[in-house]
N, CA, C and O atoms as a GROMACS GRO file, in nm:
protein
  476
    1UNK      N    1  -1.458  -1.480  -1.475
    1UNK     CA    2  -1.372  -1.378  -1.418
    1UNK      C    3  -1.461  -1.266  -1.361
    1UNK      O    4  -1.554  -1.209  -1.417
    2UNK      N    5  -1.412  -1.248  -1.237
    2UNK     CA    6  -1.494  -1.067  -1.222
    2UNK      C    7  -1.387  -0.988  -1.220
    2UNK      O    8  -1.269  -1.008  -1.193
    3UNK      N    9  -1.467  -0.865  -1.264
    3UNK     CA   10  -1.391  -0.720  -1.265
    3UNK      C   11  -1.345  -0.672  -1.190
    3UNK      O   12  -1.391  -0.716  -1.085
    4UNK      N   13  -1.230  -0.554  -1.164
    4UNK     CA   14  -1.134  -0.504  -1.076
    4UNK      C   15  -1.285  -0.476  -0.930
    4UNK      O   16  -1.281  -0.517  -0.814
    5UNK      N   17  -1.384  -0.406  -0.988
    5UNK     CA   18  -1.502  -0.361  -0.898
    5UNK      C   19  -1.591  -0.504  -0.830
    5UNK      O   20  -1.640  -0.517  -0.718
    6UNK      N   21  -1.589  -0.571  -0.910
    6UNK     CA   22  -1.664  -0.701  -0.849
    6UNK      C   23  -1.529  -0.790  -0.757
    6UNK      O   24  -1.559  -0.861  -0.661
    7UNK      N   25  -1.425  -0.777  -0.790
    7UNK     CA   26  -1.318  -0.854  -0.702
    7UNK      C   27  -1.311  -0.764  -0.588
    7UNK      O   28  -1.250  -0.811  -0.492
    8UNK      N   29  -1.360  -0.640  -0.574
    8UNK     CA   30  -1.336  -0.587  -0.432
    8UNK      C   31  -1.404  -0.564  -0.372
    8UNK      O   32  -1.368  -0.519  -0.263
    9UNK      N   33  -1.590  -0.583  -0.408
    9UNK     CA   34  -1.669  -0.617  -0.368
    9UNK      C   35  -1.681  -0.747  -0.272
    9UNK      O   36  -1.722  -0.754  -0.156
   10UNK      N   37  -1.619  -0.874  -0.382
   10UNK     CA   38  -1.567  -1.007  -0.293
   10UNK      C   39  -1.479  -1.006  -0.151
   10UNK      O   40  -1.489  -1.051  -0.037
   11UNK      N   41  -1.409  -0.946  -0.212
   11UNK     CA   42  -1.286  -0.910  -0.099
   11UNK      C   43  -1.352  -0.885   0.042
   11UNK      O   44  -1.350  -0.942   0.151
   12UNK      N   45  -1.431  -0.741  -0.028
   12UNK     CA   46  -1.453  -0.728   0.149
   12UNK      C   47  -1.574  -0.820   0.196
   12UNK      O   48  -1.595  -0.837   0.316
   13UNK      N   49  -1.639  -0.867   0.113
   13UNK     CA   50  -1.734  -0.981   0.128
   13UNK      C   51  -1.651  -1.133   0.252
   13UNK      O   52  -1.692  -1.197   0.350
   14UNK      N   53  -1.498  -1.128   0.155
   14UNK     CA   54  -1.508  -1.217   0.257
   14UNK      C   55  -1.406  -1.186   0.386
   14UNK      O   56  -1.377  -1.257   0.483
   15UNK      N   57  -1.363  -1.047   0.347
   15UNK     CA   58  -1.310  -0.959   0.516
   15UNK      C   59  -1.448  -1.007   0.612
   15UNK      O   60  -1.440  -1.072   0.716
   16UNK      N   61  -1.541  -0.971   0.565
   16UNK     CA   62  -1.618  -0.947   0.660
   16UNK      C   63  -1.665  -1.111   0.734
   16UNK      O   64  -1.686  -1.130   0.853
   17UNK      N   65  -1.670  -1.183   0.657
   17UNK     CA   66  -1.698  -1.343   0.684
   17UNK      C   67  -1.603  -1.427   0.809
   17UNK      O   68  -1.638  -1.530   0.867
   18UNK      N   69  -1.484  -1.354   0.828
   18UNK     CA   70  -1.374  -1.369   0.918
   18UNK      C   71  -1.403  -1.307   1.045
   18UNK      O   72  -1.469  -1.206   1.066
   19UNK      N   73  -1.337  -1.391   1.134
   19UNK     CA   74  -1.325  -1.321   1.288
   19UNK      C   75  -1.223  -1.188   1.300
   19UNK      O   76  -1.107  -1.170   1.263
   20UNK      N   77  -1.338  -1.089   1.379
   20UNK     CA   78  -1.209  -0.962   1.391
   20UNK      C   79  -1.075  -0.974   1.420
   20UNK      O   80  -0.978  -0.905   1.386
   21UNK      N   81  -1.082  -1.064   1.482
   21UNK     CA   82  -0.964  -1.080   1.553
   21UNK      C   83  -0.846  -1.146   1.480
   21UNK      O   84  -0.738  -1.142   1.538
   22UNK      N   85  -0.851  -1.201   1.371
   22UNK     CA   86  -0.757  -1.216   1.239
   22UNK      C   87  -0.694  -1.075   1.230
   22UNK      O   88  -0.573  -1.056   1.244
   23UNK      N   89  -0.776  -0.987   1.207
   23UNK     CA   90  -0.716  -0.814   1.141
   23UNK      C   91  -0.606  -0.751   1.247
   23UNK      O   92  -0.539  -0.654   1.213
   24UNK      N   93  -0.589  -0.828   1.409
   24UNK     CA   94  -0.545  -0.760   1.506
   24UNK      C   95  -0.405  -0.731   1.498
   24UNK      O   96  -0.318  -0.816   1.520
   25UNK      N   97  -0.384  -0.616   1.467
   25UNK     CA   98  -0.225  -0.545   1.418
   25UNK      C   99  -0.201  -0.570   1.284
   25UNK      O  100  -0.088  -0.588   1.238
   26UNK      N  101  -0.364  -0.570   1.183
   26UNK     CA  102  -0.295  -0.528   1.024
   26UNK      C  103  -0.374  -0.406   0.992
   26UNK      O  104  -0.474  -0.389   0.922
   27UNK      N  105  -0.288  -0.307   1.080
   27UNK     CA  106  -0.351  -0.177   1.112
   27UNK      C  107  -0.314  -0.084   0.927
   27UNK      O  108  -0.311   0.038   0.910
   28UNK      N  109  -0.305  -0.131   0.881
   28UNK     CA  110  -0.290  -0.087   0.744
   28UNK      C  111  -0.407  -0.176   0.659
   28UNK      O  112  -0.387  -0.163   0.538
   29UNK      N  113  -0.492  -0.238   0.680
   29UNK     CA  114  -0.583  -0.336   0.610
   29UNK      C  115  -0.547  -0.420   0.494
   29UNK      O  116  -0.430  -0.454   0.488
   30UNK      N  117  -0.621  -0.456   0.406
   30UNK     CA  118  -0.620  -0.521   0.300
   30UNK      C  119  -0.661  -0.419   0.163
   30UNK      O  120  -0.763  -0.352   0.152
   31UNK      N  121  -0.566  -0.430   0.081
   31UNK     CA  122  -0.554  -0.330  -0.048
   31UNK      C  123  -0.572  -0.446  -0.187
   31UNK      O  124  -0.488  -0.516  -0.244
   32UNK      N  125  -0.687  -0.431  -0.205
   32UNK     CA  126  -0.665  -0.480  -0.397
   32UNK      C  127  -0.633  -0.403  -0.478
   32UNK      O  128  -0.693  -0.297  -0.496
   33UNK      N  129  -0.520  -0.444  -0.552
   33UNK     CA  130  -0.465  -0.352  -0.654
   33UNK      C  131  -0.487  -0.398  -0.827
   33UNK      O  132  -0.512  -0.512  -0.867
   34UNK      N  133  -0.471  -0.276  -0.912
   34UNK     CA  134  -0.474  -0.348  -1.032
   34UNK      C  135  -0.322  -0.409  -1.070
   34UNK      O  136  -0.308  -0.446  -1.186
   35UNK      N  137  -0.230  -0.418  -0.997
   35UNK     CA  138  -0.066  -0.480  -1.018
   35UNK      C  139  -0.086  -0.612  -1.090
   35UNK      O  140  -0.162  -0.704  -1.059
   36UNK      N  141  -0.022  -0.603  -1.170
   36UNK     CA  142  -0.003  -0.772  -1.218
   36UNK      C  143   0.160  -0.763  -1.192
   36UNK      O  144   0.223  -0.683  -1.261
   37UNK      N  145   0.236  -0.854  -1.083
   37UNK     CA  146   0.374  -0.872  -1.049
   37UNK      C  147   0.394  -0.979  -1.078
   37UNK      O  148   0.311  -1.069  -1.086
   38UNK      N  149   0.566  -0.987  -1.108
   38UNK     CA  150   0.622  -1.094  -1.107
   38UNK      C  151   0.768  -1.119  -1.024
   38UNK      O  152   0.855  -1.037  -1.054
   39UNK      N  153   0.800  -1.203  -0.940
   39UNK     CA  154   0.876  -1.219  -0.876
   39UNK      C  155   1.031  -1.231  -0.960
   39UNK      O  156   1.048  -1.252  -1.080
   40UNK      N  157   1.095  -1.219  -0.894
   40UNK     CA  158   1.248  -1.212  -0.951
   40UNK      C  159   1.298  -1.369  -1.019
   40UNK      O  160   1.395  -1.397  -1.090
   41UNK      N  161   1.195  -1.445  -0.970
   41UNK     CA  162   1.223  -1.616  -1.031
   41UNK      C  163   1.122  -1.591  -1.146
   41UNK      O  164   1.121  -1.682  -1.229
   42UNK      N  165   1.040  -1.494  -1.168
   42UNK     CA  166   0.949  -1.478  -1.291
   42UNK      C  167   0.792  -1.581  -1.272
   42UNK      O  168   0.711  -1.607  -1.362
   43UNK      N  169   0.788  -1.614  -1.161
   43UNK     CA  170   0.643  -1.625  -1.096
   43UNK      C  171   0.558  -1.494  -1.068
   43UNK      O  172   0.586  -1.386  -1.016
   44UNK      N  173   0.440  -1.551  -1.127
   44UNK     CA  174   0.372  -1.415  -1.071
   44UNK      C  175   0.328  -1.440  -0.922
   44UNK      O  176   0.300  -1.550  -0.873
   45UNK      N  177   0.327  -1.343  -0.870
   45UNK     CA  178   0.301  -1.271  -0.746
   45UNK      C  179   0.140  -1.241  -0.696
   45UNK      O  180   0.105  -1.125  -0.720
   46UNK      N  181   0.068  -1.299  -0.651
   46UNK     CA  182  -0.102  -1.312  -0.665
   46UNK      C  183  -0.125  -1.192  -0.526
   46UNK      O  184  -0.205  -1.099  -0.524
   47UNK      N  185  -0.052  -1.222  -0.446
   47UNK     CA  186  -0.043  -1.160  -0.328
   47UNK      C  187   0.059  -1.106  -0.222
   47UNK      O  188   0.173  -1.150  -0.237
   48UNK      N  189   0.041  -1.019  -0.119
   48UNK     CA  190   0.144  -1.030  -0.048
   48UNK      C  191   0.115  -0.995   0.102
   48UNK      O  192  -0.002  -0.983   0.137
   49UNK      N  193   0.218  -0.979   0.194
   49UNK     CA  194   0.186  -0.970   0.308
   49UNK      C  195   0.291  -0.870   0.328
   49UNK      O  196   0.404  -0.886   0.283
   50UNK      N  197   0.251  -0.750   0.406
   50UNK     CA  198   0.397  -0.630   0.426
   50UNK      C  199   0.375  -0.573   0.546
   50UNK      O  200   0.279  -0.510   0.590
   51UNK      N  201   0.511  -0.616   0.608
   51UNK     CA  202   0.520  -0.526   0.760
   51UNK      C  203   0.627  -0.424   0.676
   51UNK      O  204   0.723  -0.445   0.602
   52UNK      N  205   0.580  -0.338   0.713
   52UNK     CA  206   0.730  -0.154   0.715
   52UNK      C  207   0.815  -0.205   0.813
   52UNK      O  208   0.806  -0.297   0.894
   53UNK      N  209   0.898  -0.126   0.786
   53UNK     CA  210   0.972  -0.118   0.892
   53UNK      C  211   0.988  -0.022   0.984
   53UNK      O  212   0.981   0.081   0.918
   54UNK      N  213   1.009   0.018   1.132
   54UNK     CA  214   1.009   0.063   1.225
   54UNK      C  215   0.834   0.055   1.293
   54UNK      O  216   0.778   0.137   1.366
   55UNK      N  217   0.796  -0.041   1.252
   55UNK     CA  218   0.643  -0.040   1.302
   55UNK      C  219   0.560   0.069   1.229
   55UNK      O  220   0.517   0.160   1.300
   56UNK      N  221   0.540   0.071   1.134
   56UNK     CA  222   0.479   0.165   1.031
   56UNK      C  223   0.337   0.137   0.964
   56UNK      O  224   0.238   0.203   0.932
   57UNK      N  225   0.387  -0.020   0.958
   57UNK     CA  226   0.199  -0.075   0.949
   57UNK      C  227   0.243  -0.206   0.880
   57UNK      O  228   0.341  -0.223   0.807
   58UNK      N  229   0.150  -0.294   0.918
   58UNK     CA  230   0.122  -0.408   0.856
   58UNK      C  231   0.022  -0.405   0.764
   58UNK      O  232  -0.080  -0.348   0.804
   59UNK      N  233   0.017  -0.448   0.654
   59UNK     CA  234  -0.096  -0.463   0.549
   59UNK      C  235  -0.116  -0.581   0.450
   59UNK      O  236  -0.012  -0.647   0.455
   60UNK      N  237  -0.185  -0.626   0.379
   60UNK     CA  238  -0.200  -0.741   0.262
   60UNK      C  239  -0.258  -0.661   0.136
   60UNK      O  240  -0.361  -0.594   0.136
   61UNK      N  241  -0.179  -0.679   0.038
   61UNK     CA  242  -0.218  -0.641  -0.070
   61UNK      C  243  -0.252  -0.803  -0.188
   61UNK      O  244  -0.194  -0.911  -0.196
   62UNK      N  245  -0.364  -0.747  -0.256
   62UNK     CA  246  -0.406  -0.851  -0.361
   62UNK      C  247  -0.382  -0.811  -0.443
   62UNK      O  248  -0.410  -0.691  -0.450
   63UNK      N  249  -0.285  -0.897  -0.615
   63UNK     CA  250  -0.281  -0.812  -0.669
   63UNK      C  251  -0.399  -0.892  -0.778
   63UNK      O  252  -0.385  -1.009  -0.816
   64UNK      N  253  -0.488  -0.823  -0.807
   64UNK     CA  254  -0.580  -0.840  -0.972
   64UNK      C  255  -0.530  -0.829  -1.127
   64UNK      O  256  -0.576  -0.854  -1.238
   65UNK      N  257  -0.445  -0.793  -1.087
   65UNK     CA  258  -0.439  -0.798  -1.250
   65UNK      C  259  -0.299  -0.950  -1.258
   65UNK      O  260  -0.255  -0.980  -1.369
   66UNK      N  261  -0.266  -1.001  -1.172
   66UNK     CA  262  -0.179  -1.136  -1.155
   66UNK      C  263  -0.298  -1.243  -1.118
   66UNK      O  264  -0.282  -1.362  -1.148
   67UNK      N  265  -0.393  -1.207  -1.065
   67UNK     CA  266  -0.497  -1.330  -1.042
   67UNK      C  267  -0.548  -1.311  -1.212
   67UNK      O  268  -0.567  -1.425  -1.253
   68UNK      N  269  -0.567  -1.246  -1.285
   68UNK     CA  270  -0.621  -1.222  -1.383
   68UNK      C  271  -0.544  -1.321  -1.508
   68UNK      O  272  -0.575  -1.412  -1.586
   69UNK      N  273  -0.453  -1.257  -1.478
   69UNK     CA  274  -0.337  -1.323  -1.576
   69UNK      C  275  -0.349  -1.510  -1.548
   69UNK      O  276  -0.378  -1.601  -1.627
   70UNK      N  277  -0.320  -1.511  -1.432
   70UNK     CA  278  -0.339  -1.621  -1.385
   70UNK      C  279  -0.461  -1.731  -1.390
   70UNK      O  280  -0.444  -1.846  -1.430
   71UNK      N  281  -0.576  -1.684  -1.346
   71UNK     CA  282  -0.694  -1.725  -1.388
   71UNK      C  283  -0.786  -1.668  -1.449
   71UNK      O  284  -0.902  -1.681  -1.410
   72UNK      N  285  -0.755  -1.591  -1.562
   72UNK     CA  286  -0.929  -1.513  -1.637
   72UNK      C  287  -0.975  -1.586  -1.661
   72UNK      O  288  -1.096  -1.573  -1.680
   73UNK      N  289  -0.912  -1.714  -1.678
   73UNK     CA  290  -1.005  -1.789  -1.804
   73UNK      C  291  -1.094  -1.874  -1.678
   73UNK      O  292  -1.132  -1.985  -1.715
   74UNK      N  293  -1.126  -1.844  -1.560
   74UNK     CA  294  -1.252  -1.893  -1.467
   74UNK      C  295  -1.354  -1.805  -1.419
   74UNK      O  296  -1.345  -1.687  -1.384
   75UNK      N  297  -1.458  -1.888  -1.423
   75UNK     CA  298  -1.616  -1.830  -1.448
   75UNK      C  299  -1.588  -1.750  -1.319
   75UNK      O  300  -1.476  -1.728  -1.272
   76UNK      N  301  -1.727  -1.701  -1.257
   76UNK     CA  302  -1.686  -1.576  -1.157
   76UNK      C  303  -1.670  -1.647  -1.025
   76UNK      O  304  -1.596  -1.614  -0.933
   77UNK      N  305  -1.764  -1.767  -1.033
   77UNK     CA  306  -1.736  -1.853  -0.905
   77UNK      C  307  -1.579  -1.886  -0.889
   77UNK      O  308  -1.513  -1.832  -0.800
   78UNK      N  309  -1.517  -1.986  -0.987
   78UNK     CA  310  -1.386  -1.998  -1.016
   78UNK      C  311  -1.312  -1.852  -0.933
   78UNK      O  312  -1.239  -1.857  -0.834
   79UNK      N  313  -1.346  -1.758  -0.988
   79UNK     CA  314  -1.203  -1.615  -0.996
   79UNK      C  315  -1.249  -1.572  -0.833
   79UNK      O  316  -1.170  -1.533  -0.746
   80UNK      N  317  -1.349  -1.584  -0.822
   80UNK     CA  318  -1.345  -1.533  -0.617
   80UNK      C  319  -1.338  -1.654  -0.552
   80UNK      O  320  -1.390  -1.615  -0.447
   81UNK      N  321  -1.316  -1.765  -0.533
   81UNK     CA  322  -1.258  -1.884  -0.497
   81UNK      C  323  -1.114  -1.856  -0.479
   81UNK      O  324  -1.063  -1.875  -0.368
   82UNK      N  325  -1.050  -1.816  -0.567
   82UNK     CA  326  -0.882  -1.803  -0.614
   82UNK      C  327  -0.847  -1.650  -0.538
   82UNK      O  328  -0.736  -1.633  -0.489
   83UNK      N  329  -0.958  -1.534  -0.532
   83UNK     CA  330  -0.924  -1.459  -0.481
   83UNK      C  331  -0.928  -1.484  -0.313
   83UNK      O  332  -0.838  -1.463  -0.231
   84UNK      N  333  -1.050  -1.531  -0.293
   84UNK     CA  334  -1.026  -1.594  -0.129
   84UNK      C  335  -0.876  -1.695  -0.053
   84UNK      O  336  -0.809  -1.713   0.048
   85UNK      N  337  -0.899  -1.733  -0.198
   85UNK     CA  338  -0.773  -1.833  -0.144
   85UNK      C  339  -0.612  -1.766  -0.120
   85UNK      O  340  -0.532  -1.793  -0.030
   86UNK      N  341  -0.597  -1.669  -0.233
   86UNK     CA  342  -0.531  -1.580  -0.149
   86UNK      C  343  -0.503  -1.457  -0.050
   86UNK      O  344  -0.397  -1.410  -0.008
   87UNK      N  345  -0.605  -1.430  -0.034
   87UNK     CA  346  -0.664  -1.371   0.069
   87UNK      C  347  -0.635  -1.457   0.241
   87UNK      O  348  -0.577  -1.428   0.346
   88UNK      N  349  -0.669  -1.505   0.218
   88UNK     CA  350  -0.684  -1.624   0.354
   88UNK      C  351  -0.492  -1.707   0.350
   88UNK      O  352  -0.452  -1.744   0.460
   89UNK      N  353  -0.420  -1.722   0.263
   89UNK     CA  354  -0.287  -1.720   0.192
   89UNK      C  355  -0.252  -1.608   0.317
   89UNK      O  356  -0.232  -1.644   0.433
   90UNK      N  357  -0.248  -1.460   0.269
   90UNK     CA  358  -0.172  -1.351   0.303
   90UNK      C  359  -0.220  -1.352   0.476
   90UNK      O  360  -0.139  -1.334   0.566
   91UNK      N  361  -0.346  -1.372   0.496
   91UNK     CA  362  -0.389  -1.326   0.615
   91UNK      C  363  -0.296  -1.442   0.722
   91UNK      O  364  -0.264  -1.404   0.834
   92UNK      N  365  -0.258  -1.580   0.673
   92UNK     CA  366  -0.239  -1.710   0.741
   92UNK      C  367  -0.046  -1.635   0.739
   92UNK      O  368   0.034  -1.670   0.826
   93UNK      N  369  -0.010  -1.538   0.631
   93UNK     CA  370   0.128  -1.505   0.714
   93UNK      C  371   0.128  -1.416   0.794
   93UNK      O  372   0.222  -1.411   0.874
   94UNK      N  373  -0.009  -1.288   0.803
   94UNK     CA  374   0.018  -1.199   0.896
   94UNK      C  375   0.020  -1.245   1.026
   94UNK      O  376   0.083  -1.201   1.122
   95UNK      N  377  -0.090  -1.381   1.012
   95UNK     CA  378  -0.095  -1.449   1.196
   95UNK      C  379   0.074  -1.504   1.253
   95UNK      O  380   0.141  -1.482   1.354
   96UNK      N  381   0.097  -1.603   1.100
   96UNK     CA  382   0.232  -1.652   1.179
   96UNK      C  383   0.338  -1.562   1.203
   96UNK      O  384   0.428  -1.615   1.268
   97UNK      N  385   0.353  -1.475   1.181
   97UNK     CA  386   0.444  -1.353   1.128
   97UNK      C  387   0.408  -1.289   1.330
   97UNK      O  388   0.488  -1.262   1.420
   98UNK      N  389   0.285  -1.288   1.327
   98UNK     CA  390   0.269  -1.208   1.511
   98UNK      C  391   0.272  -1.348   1.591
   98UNK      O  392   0.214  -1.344   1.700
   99UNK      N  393   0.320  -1.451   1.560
   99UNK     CA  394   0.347  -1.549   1.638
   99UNK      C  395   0.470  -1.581   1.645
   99UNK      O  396   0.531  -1.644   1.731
  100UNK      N  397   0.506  -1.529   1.536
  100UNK     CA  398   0.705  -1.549   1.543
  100UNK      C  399   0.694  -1.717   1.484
  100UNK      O  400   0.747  -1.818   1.530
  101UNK      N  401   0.617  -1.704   1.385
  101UNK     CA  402   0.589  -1.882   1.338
  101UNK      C  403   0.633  -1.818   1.166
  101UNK      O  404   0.590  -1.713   1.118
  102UNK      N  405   0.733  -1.919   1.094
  102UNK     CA  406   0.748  -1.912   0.975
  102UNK      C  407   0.702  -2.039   0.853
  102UNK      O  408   0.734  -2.051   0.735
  103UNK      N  409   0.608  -2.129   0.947
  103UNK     CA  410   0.610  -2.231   0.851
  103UNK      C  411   0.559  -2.195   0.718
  103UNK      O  412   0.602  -2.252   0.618
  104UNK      N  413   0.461  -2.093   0.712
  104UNK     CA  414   0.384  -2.066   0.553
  104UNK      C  415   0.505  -2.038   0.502
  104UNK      O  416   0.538  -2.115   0.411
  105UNK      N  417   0.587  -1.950   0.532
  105UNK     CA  418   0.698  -1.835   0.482
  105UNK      C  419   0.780  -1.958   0.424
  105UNK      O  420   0.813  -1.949   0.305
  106UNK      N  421   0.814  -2.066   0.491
  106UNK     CA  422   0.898  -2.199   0.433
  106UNK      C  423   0.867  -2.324   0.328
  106UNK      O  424   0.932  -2.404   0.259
  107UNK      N  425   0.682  -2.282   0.368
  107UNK     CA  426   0.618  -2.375   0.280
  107UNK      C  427   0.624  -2.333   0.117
  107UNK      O  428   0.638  -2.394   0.010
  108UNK      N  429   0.604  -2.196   0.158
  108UNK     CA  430   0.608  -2.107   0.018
  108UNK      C  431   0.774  -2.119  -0.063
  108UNK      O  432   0.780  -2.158  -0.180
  109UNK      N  433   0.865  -2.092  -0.006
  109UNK     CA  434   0.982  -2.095  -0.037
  109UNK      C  435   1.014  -2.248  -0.099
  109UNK      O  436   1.053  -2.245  -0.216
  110UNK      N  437   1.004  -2.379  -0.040
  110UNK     CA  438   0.979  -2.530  -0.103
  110UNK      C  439   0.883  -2.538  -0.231
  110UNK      O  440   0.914  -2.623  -0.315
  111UNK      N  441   0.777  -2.464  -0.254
  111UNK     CA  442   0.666  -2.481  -0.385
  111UNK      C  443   0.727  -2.420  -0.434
  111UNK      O  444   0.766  -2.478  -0.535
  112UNK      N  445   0.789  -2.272  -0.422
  112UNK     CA  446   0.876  -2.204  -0.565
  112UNK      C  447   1.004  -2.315  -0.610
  112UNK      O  448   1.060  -2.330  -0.720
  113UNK      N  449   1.021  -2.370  -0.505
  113UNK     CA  450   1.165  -2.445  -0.579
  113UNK      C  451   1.112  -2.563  -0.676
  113UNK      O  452   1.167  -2.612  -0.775
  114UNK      N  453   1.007  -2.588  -0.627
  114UNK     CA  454   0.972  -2.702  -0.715
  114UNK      C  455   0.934  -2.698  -0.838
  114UNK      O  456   0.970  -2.770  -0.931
  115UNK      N  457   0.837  -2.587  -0.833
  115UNK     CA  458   0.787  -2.483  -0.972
  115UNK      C  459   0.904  -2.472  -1.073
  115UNK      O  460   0.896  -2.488  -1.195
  116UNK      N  461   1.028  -2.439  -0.989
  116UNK     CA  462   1.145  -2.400  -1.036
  116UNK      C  463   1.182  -2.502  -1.133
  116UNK      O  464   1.220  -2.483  -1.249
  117UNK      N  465   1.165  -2.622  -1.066
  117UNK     CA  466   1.211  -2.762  -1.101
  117UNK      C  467   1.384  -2.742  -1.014
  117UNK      O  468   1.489  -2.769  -1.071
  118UNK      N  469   1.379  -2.713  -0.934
  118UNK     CA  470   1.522  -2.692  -0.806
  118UNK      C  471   1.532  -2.765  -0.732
  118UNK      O  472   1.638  -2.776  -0.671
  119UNK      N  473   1.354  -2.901  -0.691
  119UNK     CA  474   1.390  -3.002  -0.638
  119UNK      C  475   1.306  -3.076  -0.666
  119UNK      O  476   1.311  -3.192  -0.627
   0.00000   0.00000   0.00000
């Protein structure tokens, strides 16, 4: 596992590894938080993707203390693997989201049901 300081070290480690042009209109950036959430189906919540409303800002928040929960129990390679992965997760809805494309948004919605055991 790394720490709240070493996971945001990663983070922008791998902001920076990406083409600028991913970030174009997430004029609010990427926020790691210490949140550990859980969704209203009682999944935790690793990440997210948030447009405001009236054009106020787009942003991605990570939350650490739900990757934590989720994976402490992996070495540090393990826990920034899992943080990239959602990282690159949130960033893959801000693109479809400025393309007017919802497949992640649907893909995601089918794995909770299944999780659910709903199908």
């Amino acid at each position: 596992m790394l720490t709240f300081e070493e996971s945001q070290q990663a983070i922008n480690q791998l902001i920076d590894e990406l083409p600028p042009e991913i970030f174009k209109g997430l004029n609010c950036g990427v926020a790691l938080t210490q949140d550990t959430l859980y969704g209203v189906n009682g999944l935790l919540i690793l990440g997210q993707y948030h447009v405001e409303p009236h054009g106020l800002g787009r942003y991605v928040t990570i939350n650490y203390g739900s990757i934590c929960t989720a994976y402490g129990h992996l070495n540090q390679e393990g826990f920034r693997e899992k943080l990239k992965e959602t990282l690159h997760h949130e960033l893959t809805h801000h693109l479809e989201h400025l393309a007017g494309d919802r497949t992640l948004e649907k893909k995601d919605a089918l794995d909770i049901r299944k999780m659910l055991g709903l199908q």
